[in-house]
C-alpha positions in Angstrom: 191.5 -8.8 -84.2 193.3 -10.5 -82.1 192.3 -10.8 -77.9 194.8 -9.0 -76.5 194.5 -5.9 -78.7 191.6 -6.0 -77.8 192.0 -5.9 -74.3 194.4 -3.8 -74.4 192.4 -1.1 -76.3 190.7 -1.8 -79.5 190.1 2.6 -79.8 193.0 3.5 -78.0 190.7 4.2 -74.8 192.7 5.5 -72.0 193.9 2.7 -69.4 193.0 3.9 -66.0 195.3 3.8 -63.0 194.4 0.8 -60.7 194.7 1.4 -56.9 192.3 1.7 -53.8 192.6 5.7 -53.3 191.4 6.1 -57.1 189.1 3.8 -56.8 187.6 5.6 -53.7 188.0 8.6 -55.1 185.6 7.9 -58.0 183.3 6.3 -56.0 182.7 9.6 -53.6 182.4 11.7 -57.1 180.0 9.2 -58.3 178.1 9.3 -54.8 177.7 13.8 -56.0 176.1 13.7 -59.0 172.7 12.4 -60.2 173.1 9.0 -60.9 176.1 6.7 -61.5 176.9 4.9 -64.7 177.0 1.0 -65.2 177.8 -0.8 -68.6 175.0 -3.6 -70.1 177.3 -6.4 -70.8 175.2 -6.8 -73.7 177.4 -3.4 -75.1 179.8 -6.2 -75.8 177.9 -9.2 -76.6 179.8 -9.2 -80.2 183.7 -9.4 -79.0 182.3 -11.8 -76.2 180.4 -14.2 -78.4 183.6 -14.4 -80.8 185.4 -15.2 -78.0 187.5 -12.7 -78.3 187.2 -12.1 -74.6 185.0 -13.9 -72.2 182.9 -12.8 -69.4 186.0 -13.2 -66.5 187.2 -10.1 -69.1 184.2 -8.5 -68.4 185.6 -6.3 -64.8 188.7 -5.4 -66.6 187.2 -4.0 -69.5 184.6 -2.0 -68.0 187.4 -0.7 -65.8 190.4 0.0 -67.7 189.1 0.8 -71.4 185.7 2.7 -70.2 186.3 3.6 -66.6 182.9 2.2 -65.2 182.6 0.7 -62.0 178.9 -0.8 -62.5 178.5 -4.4 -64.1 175.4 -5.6 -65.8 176.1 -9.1 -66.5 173.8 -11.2 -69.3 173.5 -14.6 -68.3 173.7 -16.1 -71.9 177.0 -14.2 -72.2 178.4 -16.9 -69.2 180.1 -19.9 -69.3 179.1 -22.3 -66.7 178.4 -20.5 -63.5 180.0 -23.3 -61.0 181.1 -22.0 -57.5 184.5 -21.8 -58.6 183.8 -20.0 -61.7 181.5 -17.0 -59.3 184.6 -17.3 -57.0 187.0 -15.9 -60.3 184.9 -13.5 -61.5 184.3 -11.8 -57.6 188.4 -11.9 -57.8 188.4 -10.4 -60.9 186.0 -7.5 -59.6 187.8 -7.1 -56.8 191.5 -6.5 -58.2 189.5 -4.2 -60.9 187.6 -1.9 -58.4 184.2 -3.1 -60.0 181.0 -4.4 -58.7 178.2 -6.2 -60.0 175.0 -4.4 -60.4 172.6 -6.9 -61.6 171.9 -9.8 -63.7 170.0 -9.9 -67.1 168.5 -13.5 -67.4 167.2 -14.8 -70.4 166.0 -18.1 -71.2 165.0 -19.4 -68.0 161.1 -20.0 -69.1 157.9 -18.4 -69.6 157.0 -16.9 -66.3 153.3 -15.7 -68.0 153.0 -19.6 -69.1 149.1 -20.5 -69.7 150.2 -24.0 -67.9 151.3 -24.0 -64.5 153.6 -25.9 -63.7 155.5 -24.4 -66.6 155.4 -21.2 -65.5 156.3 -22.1 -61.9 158.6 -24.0 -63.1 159.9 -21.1 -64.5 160.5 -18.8 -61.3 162.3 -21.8 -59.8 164.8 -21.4 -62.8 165.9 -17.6 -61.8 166.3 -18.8 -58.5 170.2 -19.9 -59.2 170.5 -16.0 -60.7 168.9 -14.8 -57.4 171.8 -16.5 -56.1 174.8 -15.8 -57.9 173.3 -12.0 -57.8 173.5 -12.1 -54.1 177.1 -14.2 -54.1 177.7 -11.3 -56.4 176.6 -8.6 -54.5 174.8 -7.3 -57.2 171.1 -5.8 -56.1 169.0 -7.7 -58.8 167.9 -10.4 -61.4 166.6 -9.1 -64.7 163.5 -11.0 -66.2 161.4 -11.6 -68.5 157.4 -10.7 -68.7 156.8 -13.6 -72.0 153.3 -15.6 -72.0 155.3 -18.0 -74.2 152.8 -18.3 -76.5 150.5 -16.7 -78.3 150.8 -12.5 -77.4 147.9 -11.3 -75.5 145.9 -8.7 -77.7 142.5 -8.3 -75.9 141.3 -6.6 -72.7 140.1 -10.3 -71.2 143.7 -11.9 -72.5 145.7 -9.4 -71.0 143.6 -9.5 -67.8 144.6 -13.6 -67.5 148.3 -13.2 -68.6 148.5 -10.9 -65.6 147.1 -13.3 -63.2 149.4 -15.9 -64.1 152.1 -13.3 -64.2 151.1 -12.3 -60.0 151.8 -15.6 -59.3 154.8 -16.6 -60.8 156.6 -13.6 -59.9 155.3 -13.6 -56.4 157.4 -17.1 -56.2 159.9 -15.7 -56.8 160.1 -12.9 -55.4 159.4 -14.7 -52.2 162.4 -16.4 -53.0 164.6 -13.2 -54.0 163.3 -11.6 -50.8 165.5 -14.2 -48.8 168.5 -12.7 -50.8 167.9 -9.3 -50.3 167.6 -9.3 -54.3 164.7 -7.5 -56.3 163.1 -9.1 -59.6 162.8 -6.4 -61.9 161.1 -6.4 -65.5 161.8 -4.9 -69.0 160.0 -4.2 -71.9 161.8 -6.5 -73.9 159.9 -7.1 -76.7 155.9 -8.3 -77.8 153.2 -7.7 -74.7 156.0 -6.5 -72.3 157.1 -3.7 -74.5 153.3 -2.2 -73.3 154.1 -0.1 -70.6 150.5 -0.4 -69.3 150.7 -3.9 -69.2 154.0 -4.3 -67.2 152.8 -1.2 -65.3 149.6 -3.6 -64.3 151.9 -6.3 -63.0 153.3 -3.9 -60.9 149.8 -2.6 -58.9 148.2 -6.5 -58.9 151.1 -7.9 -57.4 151.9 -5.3 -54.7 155.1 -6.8 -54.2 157.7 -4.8 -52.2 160.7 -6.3 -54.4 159.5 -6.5 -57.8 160.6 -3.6 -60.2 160.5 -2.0 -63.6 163.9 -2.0 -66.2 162.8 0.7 -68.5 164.7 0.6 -71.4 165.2 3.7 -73.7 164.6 1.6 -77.0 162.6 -1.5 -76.5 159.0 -0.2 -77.9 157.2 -1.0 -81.0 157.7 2.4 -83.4 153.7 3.5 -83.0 154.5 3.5 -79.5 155.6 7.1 -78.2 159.2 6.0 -76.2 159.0 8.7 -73.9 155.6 8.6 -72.9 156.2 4.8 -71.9 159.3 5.6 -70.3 157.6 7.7 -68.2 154.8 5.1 -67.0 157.4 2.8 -66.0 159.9 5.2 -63.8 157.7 5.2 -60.8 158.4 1.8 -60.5 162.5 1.6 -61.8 165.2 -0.4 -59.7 167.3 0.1 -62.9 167.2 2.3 -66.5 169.3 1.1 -70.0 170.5 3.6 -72.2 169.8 1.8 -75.0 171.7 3.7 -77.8 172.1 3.1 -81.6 174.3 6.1 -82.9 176.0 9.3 -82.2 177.3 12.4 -83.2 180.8 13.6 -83.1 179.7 15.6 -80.2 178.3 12.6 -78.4 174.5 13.1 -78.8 172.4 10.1 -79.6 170.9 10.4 -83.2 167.6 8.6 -82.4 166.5 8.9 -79.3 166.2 13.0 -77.5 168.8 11.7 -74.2 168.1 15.4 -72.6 164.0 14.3 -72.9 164.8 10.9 -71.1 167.7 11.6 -68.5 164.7 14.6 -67.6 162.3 12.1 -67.2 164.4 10.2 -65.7 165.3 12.4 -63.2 161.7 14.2 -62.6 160.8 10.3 -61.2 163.3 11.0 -58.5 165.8 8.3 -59.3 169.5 8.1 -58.4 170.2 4.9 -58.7 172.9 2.8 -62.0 172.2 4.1 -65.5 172.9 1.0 -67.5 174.6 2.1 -71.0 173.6 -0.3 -73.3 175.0 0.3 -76.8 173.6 -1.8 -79.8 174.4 0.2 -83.0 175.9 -0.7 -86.2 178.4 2.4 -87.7 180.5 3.0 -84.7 182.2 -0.9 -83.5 181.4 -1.7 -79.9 184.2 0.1 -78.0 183.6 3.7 -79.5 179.9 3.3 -79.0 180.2 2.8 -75.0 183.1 5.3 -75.0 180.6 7.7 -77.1 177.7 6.7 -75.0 179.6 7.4 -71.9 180.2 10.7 -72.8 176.8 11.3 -73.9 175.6 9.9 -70.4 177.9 12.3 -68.7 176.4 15.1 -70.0 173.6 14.6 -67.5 174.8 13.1 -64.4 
């Protein structure tokens, strides 16, 4: 497929209107209802990484072929971030009506290192997220909870990957504090897909600006998804739809949405739900435009 067909509507999605009075006007209807919608960039990661589009294309799409406002950029999905590079991409979400929600940051260390200097080492890596975030106007830097080594599987282990976790994160949110930016975690995979464990973090550190990412998908199948989801709400500065499939209705075939947007919403939270779409049948652009749907069903 070539770029521009695929900018200009790979599932014939409805181009929206561009203009400050319908820009407004969603944003006061998204201010009524429940929650407001953002879009993972990771939804995408596909069509970005074959360069058919890049992440300046990012605003536009989420605008024009979806109608989102709300941008959760993935740092991997970047080319280099230099001050003028920032500079086109706030243009870009400008002229679109767009703004940037947060940051999902990957590969910037082990911040539950056993060494210390690594893992310090790693907080001072997010710290150029913290800023581009801020440049951004986004609200916060997604991390990563990884001992980068062997997983923690005993009561004692777990005990001293937390300690090392308190400190690392408490660097940087010191740090992001400066920025008016939270640090918020995900269960994304081996000990940080134990909601206990993340939820530990959480009550040790005490920290005013670090956060929980729960994400609708990222648990090991023994584990009972909604039941995790709900340990980690009370601490949420964000949520991911993740999603894998849907009807032709628009319901998610593996994962109850009614159970989770109700959870969701019995935590009290009104803040972006971040669709992130990762399935197979349906090719990128129907499976936002189903999950949106699905999404709206609740808002």
């Amino acid at each position: 497929m070539r770029r521009r067909q695929f900018l200009q509507g790979a599932v014939s999605a409805p181009v929206l209107a561009s203009g400050v009075a319908l820009v407004t006007a969603a944003r006061a209807a998204a201010q009524a209802k429940k929650f407001k919608i953002s879009l993972a960039q990771w939804s995408i990661h596909k069509a970005i990484q074959s360069r058919m589009v890049t992440n300046l294309d990012f605003p536009r799409i989420a605008r024009e072929q979806f109608g989102i406002e709300g941008l959760e950029f993935v740092n991997a999905l970047w080319e280099a971030p230099t001050e003028g590079y920032v500079t086109r991409l706030k243009n870009n979400m400008r002229d679109t009506g767009t703004r940037c929600v947060l940051i999902m940051c990957d590969n910037e260390g082990y911040m539950g290192a056993v060494d210390r200097s690594e893992r310090l080492r790693a907080a001072d890596n997010h710290r150029k997220w913290v800023d581009i975030t801020a440049e951004l106007g986004g609200h916060a830097i997604r991390t990563n909870m990884y001992p980068g080594q062997k997983q923690p599987d005993s009561p004692a282990g777990i005990e001293e990957f937390l300690k090392r976790c308190v400190e690392s994160f408490a660097r940087l949110c010191e740090y992001a504090k400066g920025r008016n930016i939270s640090v918020i975690i995900e269960n994304h995979g081996g000990v940080s897909s134990n909601p206990d464990v993340v939820v530990g973090l959480m009550k040790k550190a005490g920290l005013a600006n670090l956060g929980t990412l729960p994400d609708f998908g990222n648990f090991p199948k023994e584990t009972d998804k909604y039941v995790a989801v709900e340990k980690l709400m009370p601490y949420a500065r964000g949520v991911s739809m993740k999603c894998f499939d849907f009807t032709p209705e628009a319901d998610e075939t593996t994962i109850d949405m009614a159970r989770m947007m109700k959870i969701v919403g019995a935590a009290g939270y009104h803040g972006w739900v971040g669709i992130e779409y990762e399935g197979r049948r349906l090719t990128e652009f129907e499976g936002v435009q189903a999950a949106k749907r699905c999404l709206e069903k609740y808002a």
